[in-house]
C-alpha positions in Angstrom: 104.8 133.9 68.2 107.5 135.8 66.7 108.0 139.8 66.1 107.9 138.9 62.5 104.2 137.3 62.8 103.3 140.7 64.3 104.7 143.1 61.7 103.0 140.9 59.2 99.5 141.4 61.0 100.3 145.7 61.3 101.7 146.0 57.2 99.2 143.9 55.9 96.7 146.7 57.2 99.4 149.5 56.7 102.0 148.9 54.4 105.3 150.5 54.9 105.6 151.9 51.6 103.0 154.2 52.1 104.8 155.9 55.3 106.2 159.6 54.1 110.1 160.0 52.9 110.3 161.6 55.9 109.5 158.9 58.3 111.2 155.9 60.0 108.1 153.2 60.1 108.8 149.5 61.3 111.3 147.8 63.4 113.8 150.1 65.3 115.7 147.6 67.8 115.3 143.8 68.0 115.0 141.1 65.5 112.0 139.5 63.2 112.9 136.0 64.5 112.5 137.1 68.8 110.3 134.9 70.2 107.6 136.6 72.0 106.3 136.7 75.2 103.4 139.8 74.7 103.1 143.5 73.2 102.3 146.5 74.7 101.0 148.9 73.0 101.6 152.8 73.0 101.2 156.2 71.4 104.8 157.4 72.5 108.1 155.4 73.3 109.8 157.2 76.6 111.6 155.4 79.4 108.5 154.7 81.2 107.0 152.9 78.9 110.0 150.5 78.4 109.9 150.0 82.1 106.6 149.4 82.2 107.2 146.5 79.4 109.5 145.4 81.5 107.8 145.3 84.5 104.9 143.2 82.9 107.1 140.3 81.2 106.6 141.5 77.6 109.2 141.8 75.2 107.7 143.9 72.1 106.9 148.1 72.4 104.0 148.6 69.5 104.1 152.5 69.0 102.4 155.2 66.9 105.3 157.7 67.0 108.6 156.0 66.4 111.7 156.8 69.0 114.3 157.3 66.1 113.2 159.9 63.7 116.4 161.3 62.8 119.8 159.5 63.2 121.6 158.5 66.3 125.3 159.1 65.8 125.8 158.2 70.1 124.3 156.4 72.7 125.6 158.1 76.1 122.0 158.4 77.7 122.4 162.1 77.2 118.7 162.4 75.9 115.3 160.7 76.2 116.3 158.8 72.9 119.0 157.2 73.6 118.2 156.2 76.8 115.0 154.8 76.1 117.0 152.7 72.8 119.7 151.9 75.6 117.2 150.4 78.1 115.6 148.7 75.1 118.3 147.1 74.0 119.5 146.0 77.4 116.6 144.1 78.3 116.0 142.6 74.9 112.7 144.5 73.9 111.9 145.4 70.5 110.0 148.5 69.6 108.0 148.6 66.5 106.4 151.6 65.4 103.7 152.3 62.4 103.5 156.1 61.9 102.4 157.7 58.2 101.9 154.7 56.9 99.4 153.9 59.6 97.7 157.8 58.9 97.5 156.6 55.4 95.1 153.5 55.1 91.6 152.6 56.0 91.1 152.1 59.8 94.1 154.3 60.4 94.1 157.2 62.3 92.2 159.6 60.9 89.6 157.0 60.2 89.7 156.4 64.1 88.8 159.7 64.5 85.8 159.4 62.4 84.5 156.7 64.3 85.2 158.7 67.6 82.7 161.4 66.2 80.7 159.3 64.2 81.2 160.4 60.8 79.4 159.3 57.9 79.5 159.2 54.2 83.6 159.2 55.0 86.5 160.0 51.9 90.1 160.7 52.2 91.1 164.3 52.3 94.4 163.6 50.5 94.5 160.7 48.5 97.9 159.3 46.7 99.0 159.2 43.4 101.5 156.5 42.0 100.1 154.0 43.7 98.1 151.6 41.1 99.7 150.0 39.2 97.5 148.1 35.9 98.0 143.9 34.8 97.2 143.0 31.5 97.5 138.9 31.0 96.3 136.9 28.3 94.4 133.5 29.1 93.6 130.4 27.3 89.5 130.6 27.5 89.2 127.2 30.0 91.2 129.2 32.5 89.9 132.4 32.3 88.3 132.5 35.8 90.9 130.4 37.7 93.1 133.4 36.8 90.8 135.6 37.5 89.8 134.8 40.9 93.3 133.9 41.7 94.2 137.7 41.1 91.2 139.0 43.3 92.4 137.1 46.5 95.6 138.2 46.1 94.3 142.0 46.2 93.9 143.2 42.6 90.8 144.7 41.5 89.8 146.9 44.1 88.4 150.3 43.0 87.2 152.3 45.6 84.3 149.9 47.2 84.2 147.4 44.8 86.4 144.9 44.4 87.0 141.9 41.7 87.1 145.2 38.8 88.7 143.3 35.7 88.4 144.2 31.8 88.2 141.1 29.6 88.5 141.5 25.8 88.6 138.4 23.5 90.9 137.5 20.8 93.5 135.4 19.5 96.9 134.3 20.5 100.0 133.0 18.9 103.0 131.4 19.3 105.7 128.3 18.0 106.9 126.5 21.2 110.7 125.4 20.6 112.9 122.8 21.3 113.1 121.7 24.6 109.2 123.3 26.2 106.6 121.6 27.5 103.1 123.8 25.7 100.1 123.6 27.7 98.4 124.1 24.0 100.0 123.6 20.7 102.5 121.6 19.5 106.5 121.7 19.6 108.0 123.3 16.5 104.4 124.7 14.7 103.0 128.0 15.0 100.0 127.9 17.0 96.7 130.0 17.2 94.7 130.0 20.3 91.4 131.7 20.9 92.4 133.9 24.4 91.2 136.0 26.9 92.5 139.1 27.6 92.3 140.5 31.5 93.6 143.9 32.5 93.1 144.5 36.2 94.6 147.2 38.7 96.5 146.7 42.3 98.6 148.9 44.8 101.9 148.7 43.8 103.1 147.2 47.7 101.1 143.9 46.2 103.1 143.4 42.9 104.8 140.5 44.5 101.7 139.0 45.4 99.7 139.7 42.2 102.5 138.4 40.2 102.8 135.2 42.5 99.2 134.6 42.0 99.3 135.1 38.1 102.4 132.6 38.0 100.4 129.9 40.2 97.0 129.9 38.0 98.0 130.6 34.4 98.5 127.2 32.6 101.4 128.5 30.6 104.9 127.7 30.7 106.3 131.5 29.9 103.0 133.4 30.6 102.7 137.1 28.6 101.9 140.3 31.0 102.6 143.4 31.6 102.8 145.8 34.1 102.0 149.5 34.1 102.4 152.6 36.6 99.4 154.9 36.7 98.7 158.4 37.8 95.4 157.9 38.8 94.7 158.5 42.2 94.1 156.0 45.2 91.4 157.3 46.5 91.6 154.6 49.4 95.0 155.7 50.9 95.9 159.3 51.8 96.2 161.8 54.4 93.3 163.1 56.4 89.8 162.4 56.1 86.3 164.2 55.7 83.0 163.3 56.6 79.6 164.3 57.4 77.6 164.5 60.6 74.2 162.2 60.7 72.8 165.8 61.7 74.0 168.8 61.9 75.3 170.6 65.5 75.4 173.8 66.8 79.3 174.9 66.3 79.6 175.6 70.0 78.2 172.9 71.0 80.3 170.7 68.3 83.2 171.8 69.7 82.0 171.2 73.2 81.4 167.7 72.7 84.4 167.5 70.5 86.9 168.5 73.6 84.4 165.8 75.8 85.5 163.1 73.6 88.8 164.0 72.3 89.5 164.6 76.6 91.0 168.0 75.3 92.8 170.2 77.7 91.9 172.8 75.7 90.8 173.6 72.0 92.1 176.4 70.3 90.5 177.1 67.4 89.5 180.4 64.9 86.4 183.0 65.0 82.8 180.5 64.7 81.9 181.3 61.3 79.5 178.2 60.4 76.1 178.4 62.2 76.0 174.5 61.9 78.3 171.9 61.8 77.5 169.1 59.3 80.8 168.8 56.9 83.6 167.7 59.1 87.2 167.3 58.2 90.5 165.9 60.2 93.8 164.7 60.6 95.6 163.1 63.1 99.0 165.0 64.2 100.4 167.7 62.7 97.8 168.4 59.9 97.8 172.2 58.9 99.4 171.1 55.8 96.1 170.1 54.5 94.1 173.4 55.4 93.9 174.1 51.7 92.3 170.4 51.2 89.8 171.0 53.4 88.6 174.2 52.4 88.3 173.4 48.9 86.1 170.2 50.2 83.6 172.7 51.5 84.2 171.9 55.3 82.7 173.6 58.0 85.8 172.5 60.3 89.4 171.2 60.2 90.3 169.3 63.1 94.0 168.3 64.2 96.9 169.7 66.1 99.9 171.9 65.9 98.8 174.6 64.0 100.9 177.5 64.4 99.6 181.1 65.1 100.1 182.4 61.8 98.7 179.7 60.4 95.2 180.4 61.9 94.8 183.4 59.4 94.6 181.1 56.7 90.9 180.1 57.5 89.7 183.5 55.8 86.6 182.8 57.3 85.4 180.1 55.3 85.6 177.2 58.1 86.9 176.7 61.5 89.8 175.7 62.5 89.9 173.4 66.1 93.4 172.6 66.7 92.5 169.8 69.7 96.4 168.9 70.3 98.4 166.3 68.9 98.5 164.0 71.4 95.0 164.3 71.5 94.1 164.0 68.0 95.9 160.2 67.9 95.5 158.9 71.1 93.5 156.5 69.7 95.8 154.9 67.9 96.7 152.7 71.1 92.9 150.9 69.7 94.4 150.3 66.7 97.0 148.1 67.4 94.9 146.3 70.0 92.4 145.4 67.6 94.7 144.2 65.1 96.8 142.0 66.9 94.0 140.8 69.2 91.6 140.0 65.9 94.6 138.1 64.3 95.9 136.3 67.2 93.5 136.4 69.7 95.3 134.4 72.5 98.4 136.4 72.8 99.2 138.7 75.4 98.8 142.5 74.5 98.1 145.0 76.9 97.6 149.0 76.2 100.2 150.7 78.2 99.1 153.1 81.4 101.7 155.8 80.9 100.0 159.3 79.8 103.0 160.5 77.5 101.5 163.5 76.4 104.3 166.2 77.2 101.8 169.4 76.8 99.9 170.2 80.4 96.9 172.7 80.9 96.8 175.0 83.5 
């Protein structure tokens, strides 16, 4: 096992393209090509945590939150930072982290939290745009679905909850094959007509590599004709936050009760109860007050995340409730996430959840 096998397992479930511009997803110290001796996984990276790492013979940090956000011009130990880096680096550990781009995607984050209150009939608050991109291929008819299947494992197609989405339109091809090509149809030096299938089929952009790979295995053709287009459609798969609905509805002080139970909240600080009920529910891991204005115009009876700021409280206007449960809190679970990932792809390699509470905010 190398670190590389591991990143592979974590992006193929959250790409990094779709971290923020902000953000500093993936590997921060060691190499892809470390072997490995285990993983342990964690929500923050502080010195603890690498000493704990060390202390139980593994040799990769898997965090939510990565240790360098913003650029280290000096490594003196003068901060939590650059010590923790320091003792990384010194006893060859590598830290990988998955942050925004783990918030984004299915299973992620906010998702987690879902399943933590047992959300149904789930969407994403804030989905992306510029994200799909469209193929359009042609096809001699005896290939068609060769092609076509080929493209669907390789991840285009997928429109919400359906997948293997293509638009096929029949019609006719030409072409004179020149000196020096080898024509799957045809003949060299004559113009040739061939009765062909056109397929037009969408994918994230992060899988144009593989999309194109899998076109360039199946087609018969020797230069194959495709194109490639940007859409503004929206990805209504991969965004920020998510919103869902209680099986039935709560009592809004008792939701919140049972919200701090599970959420093991120090506190909850949240606005004026203005719902009777709770049935509409949305959330997002972190800092999330940025998508207030989301989840009022999705009707919700409550926004859940953390760090909102006083002022920011006002902006309710009544119209939901605001529980700000901590950030910590809100993405603890996150610690799951990479347990079940690695542990479902390689299920007989070492990865333990680290015991270090890193949560910095106490409650008197």
């Amino acid at each position: 096992m190398k670190v590389k096998d591991i990143v592979a397992a974590i992006e193929e479930m959250a790409p990094l393209s779709y971290q923020e511009s902000y953000d500093n997803a993936g590997l921060i110290v060691g190499r892809y090509d470390w072997e490995l001796t285990g993983a342990l996984v964690c929500l923050d990276v502080v010195e603890e945590v690498v000493e704990e790492a060390i202390e139980k013979g593994l040799n990769l940090i898997i965090s939510h939150h990565p240790i360098v956000f913003k650029g280290l011009k000096r490594f003196n130990g003068n901060n939590y930072v650059e010590r923790t880096v320091m003792l990384a680096i010194q006893n060859n550990i590598a830290i990988y982290s998955a942050h925004t781009n783990l918030d984004s995607v299915k299973g992620g984050v906010s998702d987690k939290m879902c399943d933590v209150l047992g959300l149904k009939n789930r969407k994403v608050l804030d989905p992306v745009s510029e994200d799909l991109k469209k193929l359009i291929t042609y096809v001699p008819l005896d290939k068609v679905e060769d092609v076509r299947t080929s493209l669907f494992e390789a991840g285009a197609g997928r429109i919400g909850n359906y997948d293997s989405c293509s638009f096929n339109s029949k019609g006719e091809g030409t072409f004179k094959a020149n000196e020096g090509t080898k024509p799957y149809v045809g003949k060299q030096g004559e113009l040739h007509t061939e009765p062909e299938t056109r397929i037009e089929t969408v994918f994230p952009k992060h899988l144009q590599g593989k999309v194109i790979s899998a076109l360039h295995r199946s087609h018969p053709y020797e230069e194959i004709a495709y194109d490639i287009y940007s859409l503004d459609n929206k990805n209504n798969q991969v965004g920020l936050g998510m919103i869902g609905e209680l099986e039935v509805p709560m009592d809004s002080k008792d939701f919140l009760l049972k919200l701090k139970e599970l959420f093991h909240c120090g506190a909850i600080r949240h606005t004026p109860i203005v719902k009777d009920k709770i049935k509409k529910v949305a959330l997002c891991g972190g800092s999330g007050s940025f998508l207030l204005r989301k989840a009022k115009a999705a009707k919700a009876d409550i926004y859940i995340t953390g760090d909102f700021k006083y002022h920011e409280f006002f902006d309710a206007e009544g119209k939901l409730i605001i529980a700000d449960i901590g950030h910590y809190e809100s993405e603890q679970f996150t610690r799951e996430i990479f347990y079940e990932i690695v542990t479902e792809k390689f299920p007989n390699f070492a990865v333990r959840i680290s015991e270090i509470n890193s949560n910095p905010i106490n409650y008197l």
